[in-house]
mmCIF file of the N, C-alpha and C atoms, coordinates in Angstrom:
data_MODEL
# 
_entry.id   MODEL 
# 
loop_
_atom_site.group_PDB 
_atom_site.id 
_atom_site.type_symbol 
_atom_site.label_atom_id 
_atom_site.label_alt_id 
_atom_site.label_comp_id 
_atom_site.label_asym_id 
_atom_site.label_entity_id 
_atom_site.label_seq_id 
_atom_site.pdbx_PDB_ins_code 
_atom_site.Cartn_x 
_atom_site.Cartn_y 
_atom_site.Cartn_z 
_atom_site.occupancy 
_atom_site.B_iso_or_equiv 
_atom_site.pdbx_formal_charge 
_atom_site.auth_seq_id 
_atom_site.auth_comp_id 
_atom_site.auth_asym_id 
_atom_site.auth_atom_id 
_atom_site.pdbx_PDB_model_num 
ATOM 1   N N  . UNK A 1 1  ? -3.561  13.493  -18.583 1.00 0.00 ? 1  UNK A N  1 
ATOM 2   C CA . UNK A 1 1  ? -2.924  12.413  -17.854 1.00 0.00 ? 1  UNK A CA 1 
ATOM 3   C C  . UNK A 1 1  ? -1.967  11.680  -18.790 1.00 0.00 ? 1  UNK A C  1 
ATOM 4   N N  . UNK A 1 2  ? -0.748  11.226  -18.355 1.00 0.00 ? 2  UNK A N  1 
ATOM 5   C CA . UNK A 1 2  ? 0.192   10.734  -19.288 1.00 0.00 ? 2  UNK A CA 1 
ATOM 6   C C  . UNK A 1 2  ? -0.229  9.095   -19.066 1.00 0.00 ? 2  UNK A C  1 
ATOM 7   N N  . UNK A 1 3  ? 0.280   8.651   -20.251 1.00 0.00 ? 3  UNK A N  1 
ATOM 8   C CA . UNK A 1 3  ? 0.255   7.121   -20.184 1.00 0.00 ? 3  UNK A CA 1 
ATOM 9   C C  . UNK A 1 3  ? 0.977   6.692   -19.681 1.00 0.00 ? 3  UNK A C  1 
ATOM 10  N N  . UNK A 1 4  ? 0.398   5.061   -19.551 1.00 0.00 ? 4  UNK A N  1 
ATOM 11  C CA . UNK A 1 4  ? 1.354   4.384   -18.605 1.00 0.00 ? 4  UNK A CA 1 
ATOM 12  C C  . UNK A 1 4  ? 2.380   3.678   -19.074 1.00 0.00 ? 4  UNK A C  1 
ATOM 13  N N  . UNK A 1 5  ? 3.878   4.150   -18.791 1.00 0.00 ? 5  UNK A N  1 
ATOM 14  C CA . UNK A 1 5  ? 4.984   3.398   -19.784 1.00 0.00 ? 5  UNK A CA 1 
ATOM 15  C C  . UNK A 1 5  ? 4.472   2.018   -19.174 1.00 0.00 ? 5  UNK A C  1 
ATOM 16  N N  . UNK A 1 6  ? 4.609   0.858   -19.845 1.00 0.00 ? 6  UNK A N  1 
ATOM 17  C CA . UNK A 1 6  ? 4.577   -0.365  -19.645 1.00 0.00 ? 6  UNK A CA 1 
ATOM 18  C C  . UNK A 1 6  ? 6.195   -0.600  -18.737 1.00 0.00 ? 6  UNK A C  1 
ATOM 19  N N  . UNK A 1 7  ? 7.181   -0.149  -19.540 1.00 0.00 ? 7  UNK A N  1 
ATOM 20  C CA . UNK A 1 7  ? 8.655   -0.715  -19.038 1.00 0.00 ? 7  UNK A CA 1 
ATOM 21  C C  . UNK A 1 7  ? 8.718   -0.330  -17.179 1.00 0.00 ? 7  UNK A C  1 
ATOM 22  N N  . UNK A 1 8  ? 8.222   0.786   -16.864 1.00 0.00 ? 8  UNK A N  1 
ATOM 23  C CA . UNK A 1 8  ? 7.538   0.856   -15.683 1.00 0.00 ? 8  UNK A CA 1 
ATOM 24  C C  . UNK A 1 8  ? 7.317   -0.011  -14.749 1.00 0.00 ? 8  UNK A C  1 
ATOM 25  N N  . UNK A 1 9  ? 6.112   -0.393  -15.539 1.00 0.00 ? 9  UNK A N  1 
ATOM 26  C CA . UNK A 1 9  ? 5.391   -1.191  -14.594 1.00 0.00 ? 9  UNK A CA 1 
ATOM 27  C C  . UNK A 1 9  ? 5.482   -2.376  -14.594 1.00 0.00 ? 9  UNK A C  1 
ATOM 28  N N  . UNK A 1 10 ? 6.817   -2.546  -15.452 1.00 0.00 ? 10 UNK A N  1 
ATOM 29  C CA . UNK A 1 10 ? 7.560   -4.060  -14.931 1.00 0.00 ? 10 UNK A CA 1 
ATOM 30  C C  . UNK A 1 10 ? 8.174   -3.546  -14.186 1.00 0.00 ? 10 UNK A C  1 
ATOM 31  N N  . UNK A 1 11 ? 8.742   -2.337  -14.011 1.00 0.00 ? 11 UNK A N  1 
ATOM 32  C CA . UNK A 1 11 ? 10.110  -2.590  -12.788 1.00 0.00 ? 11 UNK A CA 1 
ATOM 33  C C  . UNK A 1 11 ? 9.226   -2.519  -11.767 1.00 0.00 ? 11 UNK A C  1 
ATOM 34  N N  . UNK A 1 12 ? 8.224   -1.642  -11.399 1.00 0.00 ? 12 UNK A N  1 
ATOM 35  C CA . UNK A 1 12 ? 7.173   -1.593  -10.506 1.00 0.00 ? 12 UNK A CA 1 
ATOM 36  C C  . UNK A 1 12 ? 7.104   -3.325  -9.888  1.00 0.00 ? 12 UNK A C  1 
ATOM 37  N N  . UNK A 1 13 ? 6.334   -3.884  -10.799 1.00 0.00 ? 13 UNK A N  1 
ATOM 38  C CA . UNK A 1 13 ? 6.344   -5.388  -10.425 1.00 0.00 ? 13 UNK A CA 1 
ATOM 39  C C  . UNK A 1 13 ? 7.215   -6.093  -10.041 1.00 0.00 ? 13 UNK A C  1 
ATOM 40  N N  . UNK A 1 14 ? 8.698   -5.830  -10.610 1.00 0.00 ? 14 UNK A N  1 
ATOM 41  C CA . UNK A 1 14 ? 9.756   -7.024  -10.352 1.00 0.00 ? 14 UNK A CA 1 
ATOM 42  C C  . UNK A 1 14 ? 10.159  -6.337  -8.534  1.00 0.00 ? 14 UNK A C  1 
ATOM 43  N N  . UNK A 1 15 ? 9.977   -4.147  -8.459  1.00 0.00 ? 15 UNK A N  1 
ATOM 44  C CA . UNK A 1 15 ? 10.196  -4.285  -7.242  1.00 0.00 ? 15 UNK A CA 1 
ATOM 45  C C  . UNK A 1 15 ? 9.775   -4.375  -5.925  1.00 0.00 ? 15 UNK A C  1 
ATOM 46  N N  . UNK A 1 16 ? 7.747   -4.880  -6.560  1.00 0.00 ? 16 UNK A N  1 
ATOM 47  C CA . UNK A 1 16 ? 7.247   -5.128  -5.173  1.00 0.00 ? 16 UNK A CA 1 
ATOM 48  C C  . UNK A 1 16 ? 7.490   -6.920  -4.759  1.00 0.00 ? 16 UNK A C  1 
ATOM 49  N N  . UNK A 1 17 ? 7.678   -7.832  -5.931  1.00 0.00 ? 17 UNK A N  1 
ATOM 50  C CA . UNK A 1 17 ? 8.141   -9.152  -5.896  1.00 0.00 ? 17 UNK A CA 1 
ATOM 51  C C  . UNK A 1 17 ? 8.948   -9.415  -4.667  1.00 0.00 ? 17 UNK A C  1 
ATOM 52  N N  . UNK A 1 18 ? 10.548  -8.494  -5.440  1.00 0.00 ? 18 UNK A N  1 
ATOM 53  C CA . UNK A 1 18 ? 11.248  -8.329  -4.390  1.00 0.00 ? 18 UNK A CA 1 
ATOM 54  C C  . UNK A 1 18 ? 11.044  -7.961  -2.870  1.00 0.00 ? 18 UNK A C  1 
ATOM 55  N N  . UNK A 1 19 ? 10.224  -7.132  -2.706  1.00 0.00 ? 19 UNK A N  1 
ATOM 56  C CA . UNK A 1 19 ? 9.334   -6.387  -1.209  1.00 0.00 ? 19 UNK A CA 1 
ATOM 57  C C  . UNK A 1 19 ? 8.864   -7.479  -0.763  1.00 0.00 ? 19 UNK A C  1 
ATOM 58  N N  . UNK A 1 20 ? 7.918   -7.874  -1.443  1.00 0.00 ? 20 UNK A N  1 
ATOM 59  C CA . UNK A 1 20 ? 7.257   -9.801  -0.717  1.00 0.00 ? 20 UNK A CA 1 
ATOM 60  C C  . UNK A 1 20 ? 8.097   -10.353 -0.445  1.00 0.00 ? 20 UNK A C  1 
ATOM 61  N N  . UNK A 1 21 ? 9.383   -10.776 -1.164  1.00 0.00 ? 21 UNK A N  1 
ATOM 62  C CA . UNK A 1 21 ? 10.182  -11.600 -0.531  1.00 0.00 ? 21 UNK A CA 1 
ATOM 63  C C  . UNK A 1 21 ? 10.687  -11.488 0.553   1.00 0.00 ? 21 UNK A C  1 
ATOM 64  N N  . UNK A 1 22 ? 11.376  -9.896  0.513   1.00 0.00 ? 22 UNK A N  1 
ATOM 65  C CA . UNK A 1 22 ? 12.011  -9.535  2.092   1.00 0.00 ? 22 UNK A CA 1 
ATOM 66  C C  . UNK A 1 22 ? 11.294  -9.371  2.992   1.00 0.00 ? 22 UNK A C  1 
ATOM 67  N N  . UNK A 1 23 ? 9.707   -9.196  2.864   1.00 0.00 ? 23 UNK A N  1 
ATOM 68  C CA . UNK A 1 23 ? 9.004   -9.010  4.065   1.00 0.00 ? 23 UNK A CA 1 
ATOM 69  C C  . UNK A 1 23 ? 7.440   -10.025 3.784   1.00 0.00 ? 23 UNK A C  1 
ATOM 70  N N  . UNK A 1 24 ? 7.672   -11.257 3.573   1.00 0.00 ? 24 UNK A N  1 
ATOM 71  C CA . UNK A 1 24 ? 6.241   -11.857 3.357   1.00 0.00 ? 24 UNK A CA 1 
ATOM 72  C C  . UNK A 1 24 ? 4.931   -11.596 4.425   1.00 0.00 ? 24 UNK A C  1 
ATOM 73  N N  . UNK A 1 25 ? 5.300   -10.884 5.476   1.00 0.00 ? 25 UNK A N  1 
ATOM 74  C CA . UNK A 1 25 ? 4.357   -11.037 6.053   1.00 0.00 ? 25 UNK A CA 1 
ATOM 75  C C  . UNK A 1 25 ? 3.571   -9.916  5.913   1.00 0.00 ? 25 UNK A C  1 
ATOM 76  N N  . UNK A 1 26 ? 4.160   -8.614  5.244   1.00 0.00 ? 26 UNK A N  1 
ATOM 77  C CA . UNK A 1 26 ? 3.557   -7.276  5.228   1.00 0.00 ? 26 UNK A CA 1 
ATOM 78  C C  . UNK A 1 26 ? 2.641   -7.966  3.587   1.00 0.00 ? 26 UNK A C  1 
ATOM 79  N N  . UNK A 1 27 ? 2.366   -8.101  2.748   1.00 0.00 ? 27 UNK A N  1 
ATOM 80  C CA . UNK A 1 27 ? 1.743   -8.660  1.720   1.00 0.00 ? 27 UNK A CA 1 
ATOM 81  C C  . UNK A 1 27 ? 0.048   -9.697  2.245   1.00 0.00 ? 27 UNK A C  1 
ATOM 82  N N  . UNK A 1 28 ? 0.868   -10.616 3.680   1.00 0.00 ? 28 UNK A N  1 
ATOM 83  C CA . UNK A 1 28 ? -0.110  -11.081 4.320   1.00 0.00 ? 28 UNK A CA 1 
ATOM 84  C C  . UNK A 1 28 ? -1.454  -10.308 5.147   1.00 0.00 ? 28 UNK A C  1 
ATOM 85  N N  . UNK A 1 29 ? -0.661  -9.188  5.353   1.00 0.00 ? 29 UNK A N  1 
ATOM 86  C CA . UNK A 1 29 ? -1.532  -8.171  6.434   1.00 0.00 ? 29 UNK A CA 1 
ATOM 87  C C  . UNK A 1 29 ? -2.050  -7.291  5.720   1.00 0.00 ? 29 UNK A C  1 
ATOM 88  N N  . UNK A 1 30 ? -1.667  -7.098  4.414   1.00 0.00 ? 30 UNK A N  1 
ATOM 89  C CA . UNK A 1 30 ? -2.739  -6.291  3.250   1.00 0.00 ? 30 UNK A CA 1 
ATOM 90  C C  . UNK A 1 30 ? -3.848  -7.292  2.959   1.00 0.00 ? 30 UNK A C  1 
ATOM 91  N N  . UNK A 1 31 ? -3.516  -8.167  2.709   1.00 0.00 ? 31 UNK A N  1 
ATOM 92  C CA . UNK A 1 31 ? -4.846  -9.348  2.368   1.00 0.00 ? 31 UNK A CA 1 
ATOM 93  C C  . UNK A 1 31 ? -5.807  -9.291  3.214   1.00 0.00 ? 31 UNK A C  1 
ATOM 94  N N  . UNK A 1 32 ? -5.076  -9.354  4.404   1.00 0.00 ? 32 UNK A N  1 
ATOM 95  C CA . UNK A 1 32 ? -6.178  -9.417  5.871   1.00 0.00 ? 32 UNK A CA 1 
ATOM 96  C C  . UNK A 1 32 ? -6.871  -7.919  5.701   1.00 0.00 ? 32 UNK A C  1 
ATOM 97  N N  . UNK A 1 33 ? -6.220  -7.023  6.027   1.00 0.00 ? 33 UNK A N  1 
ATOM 98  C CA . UNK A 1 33 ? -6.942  -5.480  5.776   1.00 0.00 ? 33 UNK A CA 1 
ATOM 99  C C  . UNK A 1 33 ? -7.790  -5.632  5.029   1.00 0.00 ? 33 UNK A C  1 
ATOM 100 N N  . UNK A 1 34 ? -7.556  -6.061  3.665   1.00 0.00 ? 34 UNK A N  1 
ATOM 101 C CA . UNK A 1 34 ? -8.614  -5.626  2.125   1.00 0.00 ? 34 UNK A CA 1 
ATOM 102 C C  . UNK A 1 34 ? -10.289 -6.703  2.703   1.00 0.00 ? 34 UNK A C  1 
ATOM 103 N N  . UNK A 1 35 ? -9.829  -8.007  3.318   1.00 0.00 ? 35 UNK A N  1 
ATOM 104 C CA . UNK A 1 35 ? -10.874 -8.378  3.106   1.00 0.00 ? 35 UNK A CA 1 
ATOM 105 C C  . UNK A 1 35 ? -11.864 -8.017  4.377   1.00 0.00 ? 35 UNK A C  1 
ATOM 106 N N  . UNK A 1 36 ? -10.945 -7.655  5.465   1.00 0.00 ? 36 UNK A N  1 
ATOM 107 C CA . UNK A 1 36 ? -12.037 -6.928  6.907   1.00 0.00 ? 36 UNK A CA 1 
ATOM 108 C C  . UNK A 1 36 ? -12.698 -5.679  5.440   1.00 0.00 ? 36 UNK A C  1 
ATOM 109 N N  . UNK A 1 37 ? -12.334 -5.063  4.863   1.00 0.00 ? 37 UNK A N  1 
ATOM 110 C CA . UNK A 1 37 ? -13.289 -3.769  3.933   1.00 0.00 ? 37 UNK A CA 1 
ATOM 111 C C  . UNK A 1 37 ? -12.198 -3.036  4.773   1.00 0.00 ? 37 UNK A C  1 
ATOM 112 N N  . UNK A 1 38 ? -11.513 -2.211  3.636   1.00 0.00 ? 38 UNK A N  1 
ATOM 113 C CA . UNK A 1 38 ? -11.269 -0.583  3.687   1.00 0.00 ? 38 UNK A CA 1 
ATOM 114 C C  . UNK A 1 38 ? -12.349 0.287   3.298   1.00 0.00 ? 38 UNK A C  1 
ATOM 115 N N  . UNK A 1 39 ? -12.881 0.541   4.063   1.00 0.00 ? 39 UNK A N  1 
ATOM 116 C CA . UNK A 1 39 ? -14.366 1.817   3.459   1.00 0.00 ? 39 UNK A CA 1 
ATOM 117 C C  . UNK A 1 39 ? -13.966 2.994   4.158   1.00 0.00 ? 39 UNK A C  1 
ATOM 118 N N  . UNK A 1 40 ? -14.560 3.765   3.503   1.00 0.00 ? 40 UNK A N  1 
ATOM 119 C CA . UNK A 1 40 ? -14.651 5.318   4.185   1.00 0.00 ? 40 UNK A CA 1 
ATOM 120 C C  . UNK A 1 40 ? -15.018 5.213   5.605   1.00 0.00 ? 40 UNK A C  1 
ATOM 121 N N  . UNK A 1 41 ? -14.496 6.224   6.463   1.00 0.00 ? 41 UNK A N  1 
ATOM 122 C CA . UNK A 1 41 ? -14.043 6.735   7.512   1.00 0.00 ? 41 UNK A CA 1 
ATOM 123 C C  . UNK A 1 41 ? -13.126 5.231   8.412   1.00 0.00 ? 41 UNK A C  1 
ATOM 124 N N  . UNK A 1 42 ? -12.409 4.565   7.400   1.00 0.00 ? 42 UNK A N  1 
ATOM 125 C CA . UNK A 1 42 ? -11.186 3.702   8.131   1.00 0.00 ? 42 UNK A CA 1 
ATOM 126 C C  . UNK A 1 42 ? -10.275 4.376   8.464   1.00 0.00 ? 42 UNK A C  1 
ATOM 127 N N  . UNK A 1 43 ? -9.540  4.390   9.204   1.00 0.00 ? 43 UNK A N  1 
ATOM 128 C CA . UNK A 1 43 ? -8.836  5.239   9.916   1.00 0.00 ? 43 UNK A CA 1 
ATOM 129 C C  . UNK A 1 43 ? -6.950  4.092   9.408   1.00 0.00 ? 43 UNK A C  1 
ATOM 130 N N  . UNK A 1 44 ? -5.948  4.672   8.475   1.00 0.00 ? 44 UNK A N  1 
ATOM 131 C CA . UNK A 1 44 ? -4.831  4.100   8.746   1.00 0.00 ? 44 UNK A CA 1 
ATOM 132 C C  . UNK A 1 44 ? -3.651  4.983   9.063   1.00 0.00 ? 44 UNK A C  1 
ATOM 133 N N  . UNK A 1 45 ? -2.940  4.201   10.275  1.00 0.00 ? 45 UNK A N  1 
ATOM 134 C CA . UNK A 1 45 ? -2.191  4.952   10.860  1.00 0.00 ? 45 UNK A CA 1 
ATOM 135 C C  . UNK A 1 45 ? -0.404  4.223   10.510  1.00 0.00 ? 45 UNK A C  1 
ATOM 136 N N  . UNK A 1 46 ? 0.214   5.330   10.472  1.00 0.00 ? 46 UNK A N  1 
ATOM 137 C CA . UNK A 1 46 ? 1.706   4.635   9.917   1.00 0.00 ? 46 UNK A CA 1 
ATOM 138 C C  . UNK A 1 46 ? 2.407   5.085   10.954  1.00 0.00 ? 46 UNK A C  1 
ATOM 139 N N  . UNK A 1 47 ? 3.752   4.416   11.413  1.00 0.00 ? 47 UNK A N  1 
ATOM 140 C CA . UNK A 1 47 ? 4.637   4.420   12.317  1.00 0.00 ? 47 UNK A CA 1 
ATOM 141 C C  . UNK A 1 47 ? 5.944   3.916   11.634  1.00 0.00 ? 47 UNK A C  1 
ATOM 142 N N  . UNK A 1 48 ? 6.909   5.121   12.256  1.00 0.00 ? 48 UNK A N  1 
ATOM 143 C CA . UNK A 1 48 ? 8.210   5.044   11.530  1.00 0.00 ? 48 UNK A CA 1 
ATOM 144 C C  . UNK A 1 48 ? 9.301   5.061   12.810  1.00 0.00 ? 48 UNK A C  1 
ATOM 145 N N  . UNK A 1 49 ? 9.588   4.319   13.016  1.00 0.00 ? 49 UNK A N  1 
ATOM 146 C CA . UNK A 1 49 ? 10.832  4.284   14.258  1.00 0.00 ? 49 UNK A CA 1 
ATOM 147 C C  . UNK A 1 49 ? 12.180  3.727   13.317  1.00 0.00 ? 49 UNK A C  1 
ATOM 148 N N  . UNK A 1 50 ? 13.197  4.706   13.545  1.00 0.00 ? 50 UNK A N  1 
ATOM 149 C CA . UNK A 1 50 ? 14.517  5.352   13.308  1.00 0.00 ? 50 UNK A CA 1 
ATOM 150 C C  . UNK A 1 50 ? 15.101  4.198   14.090  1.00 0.00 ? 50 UNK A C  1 
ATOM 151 N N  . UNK A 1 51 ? 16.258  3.860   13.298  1.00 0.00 ? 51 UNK A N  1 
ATOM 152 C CA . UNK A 1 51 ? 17.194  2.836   13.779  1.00 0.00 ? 51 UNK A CA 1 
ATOM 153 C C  . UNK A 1 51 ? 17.801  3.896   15.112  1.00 0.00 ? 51 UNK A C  1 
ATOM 154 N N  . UNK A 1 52 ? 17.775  4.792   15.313  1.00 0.00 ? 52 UNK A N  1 
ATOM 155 C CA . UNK A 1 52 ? 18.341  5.784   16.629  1.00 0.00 ? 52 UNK A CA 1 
ATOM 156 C C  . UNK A 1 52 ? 17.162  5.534   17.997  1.00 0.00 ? 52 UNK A C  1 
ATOM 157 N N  . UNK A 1 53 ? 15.902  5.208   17.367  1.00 0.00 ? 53 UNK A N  1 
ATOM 158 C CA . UNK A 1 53 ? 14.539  5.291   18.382  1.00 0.00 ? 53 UNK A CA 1 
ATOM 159 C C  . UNK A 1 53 ? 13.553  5.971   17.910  1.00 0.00 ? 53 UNK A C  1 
ATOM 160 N N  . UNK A 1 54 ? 13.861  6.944   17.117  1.00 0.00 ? 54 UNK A N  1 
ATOM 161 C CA . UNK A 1 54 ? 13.040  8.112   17.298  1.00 0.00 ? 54 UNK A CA 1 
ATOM 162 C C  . UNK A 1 54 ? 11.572  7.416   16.333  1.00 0.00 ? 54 UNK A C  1 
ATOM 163 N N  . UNK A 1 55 ? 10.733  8.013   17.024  1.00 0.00 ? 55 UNK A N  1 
ATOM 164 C CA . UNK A 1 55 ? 8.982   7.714   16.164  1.00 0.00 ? 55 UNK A CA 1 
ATOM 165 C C  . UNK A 1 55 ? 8.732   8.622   15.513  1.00 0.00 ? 55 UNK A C  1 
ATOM 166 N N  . UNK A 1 56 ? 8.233   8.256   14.499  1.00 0.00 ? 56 UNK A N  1 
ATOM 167 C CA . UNK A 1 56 ? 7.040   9.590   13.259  1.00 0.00 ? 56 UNK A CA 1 
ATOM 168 C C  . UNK A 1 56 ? 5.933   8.478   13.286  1.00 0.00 ? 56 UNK A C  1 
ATOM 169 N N  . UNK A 1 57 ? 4.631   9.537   13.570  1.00 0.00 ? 57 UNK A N  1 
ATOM 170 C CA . UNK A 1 57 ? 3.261   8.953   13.431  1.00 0.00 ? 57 UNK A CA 1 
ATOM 171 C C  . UNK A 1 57 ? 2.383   9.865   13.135  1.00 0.00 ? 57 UNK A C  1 
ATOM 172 N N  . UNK A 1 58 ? 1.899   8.838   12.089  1.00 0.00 ? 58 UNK A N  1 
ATOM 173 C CA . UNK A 1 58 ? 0.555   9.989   11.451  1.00 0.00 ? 58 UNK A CA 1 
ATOM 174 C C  . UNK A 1 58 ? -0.340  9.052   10.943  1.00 0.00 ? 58 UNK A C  1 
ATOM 175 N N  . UNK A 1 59 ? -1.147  9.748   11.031  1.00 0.00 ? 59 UNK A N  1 
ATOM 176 C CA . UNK A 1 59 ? -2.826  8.735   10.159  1.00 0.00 ? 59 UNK A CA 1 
ATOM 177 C C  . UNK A 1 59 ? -3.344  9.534   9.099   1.00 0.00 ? 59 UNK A C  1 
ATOM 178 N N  . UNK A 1 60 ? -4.241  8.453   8.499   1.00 0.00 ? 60 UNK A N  1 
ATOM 179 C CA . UNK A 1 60 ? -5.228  9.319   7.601   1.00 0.00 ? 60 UNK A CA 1 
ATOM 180 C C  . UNK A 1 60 ? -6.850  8.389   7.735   1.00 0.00 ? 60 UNK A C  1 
ATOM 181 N N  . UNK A 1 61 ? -7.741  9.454   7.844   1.00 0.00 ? 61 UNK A N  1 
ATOM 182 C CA . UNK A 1 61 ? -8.759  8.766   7.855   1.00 0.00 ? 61 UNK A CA 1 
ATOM 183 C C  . UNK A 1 61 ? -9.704  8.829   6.157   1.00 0.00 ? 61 UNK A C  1 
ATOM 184 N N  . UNK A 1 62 ? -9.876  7.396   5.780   1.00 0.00 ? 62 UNK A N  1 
ATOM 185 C CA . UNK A 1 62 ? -10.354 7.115   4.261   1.00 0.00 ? 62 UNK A CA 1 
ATOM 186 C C  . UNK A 1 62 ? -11.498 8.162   3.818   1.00 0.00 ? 62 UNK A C  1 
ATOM 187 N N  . UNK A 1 63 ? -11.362 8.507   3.134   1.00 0.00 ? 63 UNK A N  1 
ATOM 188 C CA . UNK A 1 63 ? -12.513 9.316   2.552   1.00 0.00 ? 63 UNK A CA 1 
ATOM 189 C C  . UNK A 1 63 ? -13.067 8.353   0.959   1.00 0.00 ? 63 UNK A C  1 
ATOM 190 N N  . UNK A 1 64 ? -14.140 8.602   0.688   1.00 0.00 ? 64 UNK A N  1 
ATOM 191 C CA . UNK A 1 64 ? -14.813 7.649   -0.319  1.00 0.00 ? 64 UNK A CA 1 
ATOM 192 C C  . UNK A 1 64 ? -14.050 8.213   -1.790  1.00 0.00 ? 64 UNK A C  1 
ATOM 193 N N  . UNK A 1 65 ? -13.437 9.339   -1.923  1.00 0.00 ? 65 UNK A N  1 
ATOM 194 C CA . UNK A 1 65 ? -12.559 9.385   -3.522  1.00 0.00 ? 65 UNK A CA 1 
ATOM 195 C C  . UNK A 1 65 ? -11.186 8.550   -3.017  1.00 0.00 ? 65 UNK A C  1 
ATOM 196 N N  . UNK A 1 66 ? -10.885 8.500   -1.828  1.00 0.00 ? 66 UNK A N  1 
ATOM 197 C CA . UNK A 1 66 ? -9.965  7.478   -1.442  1.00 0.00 ? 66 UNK A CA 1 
ATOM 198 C C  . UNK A 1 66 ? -9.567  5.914   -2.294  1.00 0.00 ? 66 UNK A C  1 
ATOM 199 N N  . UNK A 1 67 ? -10.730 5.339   -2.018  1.00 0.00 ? 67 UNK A N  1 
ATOM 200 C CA . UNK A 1 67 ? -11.313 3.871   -2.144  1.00 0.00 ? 67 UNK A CA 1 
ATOM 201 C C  . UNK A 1 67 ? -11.123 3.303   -4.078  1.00 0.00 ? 67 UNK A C  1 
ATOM 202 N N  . UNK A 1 68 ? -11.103 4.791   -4.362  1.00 0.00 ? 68 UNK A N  1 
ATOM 203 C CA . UNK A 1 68 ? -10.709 3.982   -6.203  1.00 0.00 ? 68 UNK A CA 1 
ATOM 204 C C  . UNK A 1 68 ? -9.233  4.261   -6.203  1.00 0.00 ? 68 UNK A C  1 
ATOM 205 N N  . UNK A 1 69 ? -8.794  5.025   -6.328  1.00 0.00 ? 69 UNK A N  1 
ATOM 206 C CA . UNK A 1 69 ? -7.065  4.900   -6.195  1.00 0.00 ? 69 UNK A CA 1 
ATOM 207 C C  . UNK A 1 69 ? -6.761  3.411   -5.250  1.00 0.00 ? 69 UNK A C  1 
ATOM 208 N N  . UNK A 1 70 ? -7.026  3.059   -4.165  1.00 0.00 ? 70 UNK A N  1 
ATOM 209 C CA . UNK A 1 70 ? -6.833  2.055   -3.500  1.00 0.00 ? 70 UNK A CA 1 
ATOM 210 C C  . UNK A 1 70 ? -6.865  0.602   -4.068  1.00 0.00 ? 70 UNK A C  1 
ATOM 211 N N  . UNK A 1 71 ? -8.396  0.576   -4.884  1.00 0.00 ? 71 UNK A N  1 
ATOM 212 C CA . UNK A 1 71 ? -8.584  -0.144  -6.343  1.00 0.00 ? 71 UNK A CA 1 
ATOM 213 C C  . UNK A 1 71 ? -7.895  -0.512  -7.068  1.00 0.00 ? 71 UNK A C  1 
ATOM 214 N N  . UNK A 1 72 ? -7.492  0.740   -7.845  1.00 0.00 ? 72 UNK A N  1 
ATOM 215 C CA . UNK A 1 72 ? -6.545  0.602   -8.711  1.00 0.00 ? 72 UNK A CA 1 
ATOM 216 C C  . UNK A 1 72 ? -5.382  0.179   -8.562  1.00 0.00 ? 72 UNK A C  1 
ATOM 217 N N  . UNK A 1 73 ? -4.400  0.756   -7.071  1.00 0.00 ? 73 UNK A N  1 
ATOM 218 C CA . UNK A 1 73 ? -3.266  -0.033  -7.066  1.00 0.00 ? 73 UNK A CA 1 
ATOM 219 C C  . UNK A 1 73 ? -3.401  -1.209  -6.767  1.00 0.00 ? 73 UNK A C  1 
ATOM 220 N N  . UNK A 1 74 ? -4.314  -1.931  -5.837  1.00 0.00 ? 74 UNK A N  1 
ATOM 221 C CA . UNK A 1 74 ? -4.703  -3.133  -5.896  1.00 0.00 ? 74 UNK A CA 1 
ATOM 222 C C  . UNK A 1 74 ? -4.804  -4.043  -7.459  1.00 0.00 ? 74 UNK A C  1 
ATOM 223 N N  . UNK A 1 75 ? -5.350  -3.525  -7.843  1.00 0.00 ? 75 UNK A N  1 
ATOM 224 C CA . UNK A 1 75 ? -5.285  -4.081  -9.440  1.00 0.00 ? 75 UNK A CA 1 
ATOM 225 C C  . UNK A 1 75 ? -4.008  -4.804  -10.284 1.00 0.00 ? 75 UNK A C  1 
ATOM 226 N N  . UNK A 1 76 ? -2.945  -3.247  -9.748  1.00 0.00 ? 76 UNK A N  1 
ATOM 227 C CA . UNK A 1 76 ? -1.501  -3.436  -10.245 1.00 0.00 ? 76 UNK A CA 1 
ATOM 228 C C  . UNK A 1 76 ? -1.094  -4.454  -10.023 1.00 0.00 ? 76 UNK A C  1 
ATOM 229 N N  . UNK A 1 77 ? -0.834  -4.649  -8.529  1.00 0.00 ? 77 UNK A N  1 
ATOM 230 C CA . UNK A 1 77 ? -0.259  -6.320  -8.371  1.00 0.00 ? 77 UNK A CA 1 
ATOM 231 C C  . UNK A 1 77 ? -0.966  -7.473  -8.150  1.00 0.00 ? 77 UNK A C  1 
ATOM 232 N N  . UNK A 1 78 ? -2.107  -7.177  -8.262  1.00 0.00 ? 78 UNK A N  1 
ATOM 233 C CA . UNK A 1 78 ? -2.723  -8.745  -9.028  1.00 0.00 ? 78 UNK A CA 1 
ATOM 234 C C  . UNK A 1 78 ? -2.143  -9.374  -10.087 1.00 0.00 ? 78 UNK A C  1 
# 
């Protein structure tokens, strides 16, 4: 596994900052998620609608090696 450049994971940081700003409310609705519990067999589903209309939808349902990666990026932007 390679290390983690630090210079990285400032830009990482300065560009989810930026993300909160343009969208404060998506930051709000992770908070809400984390504390209902993400546990195994949660089911999250993503939706992508195209400035034309068009939808992409897909889910994934959590599996328990899931839940530490999830951790961890959680960690990041603390």
């Amino acid at each position: 596994m390679n290390p983690m450049n630090p210079l990285k994971l400032l830009q990482l940081k300065s560009a989810w900052d930026r993300f909160k700003s343009n969208h404060p409310r998506f930051p709000l609705f992770l908070s809400a998620a984390s504390k209902r519990g993400i546990k195994e067999g949660t089911v999250l589903e993503f939706k992508i609608t195209t400035p034309e209309g068009e939808e992409l939808v897909s889910n994934i349902k959590i599996k328990q090696d899931d839940l530490a990666l999830f951790q961890e990026v959680t960690n990041l932007f603390r």
